[in-house]
C-alpha positions in Angstrom: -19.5 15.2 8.5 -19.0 14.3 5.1 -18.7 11.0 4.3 -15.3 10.9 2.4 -14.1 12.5 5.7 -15.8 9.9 8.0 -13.3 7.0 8.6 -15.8 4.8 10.0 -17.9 5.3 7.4 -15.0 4.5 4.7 -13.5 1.3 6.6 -17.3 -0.1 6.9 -17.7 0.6 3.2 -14.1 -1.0 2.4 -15.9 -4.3 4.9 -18.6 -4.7 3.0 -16.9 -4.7 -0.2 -14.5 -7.3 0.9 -16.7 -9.7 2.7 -19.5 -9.6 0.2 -19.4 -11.9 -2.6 -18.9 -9.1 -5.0 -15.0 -9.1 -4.6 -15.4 -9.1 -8.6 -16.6 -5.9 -8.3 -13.0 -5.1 -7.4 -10.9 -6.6 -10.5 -13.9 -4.5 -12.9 -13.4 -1.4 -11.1 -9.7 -1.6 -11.3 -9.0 -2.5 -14.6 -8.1 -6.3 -14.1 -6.1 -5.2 -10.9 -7.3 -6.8 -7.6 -6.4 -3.8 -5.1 -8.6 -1.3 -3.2 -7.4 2.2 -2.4 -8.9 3.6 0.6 -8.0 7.3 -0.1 -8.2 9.4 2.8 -6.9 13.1 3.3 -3.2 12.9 4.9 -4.4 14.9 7.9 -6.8 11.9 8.7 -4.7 8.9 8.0 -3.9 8.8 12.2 -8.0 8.4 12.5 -8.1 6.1 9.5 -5.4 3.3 11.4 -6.9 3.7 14.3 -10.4 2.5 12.7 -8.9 0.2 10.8 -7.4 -1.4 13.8 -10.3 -1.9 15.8 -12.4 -2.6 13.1 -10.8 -5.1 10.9 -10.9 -8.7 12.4 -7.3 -10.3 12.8 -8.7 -13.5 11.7 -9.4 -12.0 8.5 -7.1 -8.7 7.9 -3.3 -8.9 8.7 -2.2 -5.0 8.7 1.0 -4.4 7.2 2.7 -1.2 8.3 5.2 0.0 6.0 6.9 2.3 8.6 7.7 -0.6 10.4 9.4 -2.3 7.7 11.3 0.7 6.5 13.0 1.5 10.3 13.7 -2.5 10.2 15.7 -2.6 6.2 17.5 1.0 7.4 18.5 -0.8 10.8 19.6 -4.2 9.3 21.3 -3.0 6.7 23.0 0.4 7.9 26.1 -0.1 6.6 25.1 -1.3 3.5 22.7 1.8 2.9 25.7 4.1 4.1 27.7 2.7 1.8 25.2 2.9 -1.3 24.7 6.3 -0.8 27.9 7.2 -1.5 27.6 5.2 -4.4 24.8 5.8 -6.1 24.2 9.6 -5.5 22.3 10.2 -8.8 19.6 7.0 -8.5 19.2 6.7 -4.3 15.8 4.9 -5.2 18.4 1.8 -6.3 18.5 0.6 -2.7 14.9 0.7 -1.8 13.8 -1.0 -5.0 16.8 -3.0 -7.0 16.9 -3.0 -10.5 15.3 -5.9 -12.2 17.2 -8.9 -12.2 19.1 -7.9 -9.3 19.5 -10.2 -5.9 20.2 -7.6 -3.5 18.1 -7.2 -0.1 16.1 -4.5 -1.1 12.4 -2.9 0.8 10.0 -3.4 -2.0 11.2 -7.4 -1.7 10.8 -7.1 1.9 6.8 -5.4 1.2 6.1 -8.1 -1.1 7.5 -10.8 1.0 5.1 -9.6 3.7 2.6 -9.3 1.5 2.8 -13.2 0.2 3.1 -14.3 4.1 -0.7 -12.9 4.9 -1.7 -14.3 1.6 -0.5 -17.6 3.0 -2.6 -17.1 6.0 -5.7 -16.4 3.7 -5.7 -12.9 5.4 -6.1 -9.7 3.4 -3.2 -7.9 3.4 -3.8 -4.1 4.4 -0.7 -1.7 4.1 -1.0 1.3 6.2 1.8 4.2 5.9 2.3 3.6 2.5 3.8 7.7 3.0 6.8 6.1 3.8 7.5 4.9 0.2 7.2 8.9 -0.9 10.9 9.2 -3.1 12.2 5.5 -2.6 11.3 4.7 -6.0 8.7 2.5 -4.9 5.0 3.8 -6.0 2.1 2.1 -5.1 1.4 0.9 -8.9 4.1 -1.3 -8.5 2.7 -2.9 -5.5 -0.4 -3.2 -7.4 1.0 -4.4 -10.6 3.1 -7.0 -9.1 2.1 -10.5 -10.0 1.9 -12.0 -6.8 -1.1 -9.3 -6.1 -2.6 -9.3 -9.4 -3.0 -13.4 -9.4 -4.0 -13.5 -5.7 -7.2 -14.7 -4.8 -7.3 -12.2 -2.4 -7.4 -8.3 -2.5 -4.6 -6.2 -1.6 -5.6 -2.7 0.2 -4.1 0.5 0.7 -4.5 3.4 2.8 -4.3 5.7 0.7 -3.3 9.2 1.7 -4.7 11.2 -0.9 -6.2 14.4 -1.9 -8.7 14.6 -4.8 -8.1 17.7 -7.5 -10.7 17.0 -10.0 -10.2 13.5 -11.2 -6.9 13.3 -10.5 -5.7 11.9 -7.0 -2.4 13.6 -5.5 -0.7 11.7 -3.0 0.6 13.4 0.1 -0.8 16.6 -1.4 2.4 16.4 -3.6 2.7 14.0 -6.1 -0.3 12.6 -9.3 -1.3 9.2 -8.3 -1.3 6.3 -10.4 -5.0 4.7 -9.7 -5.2 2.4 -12.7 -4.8 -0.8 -11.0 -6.8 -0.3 -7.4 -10.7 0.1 -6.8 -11.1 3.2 -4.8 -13.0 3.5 -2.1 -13.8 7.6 -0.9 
């Protein structure tokens, strides 16, 4: 099998990386940012949880699933969302990701907010289902660019569901992907 299509492979790569004392090898590769991308092909992503899940210690990894905290901003703020809908018809993304400046409970404050709680438990934060942000407005750059990552001591990682064109990366088969900020790791 090749090796880009061998989760276990990958996620033992993505293990050494991280527990090495090379994590500057990370901010080089990533121009300054402190993510890793683990880019896998959407039809594997199933096989990629399920490796990261048994092999990623909970001591040191705290998965993040964004699926999760999607179904829970839709179901805690229903009405809201109904409402803003019917509001903002022409920029939907608004209620996923609020302009800057605003207050309003929005998911990319809920992503970040779970992001700073396994940075407070000195665990790597590893988002899985990040498919679930496809047309909220919410790319993955701003993830990576945000300043709680980029000043973290700790790396941020992302599965990635990618495929590779040349040197371009399109996630979901769909969309160019913005790798400027994240190490990847194929």
């Amino acid at each position: 099998m090749n090796t880009s299509l061998n989760p276990e492979y990958i996620i033992s790569q993505l293990l050494r990386l991280v527990n090495s004392d090379k994590r500057s090898e990370i901010r080089l590769n990533a121009n300054g940012g402190n993510s890793v991308l683990v880019v896998c092909p959407p039809s594997l992503e199933y096989q990629f949880i399920e490796k990261i899940y048994s092999m990623m210690p909970t001591g040191t990894f705290q998965v993040i699933d964004i699926n999760e905290i999607l179904i829970s901003f839709v179901e805690e703020h229903q009405a809201d969302i109904d409402e803003m809908f019917d509001l903002l018809k022409g920029s939907v993304h608004q209620i996923f990701k609020a302009p800057e400046g605003e207050t309003s409970p929005d998911l990319f404050k809920l992503l970040i907010s779970a992001i700073e709680k396994s940075y407070k438990e000195d665990k790597i934060p590893v988002l899985i289902h990040s498919g679930a942000l496809y047309g909220s407005g919410i790319d993955n750059i701003h993830l990576m660019e945000h300043e709680l990552v980029m000043n973290s001591k700790i790396p941020l990682i992302i599965l990635y569901p990618a495929t590779q064109e040349g040197d371009k990366l399109m996630f979901l088969h769909s969309r160019h992907a913005s790798k400027y900020r994240g190490m990847i790791v194929n």
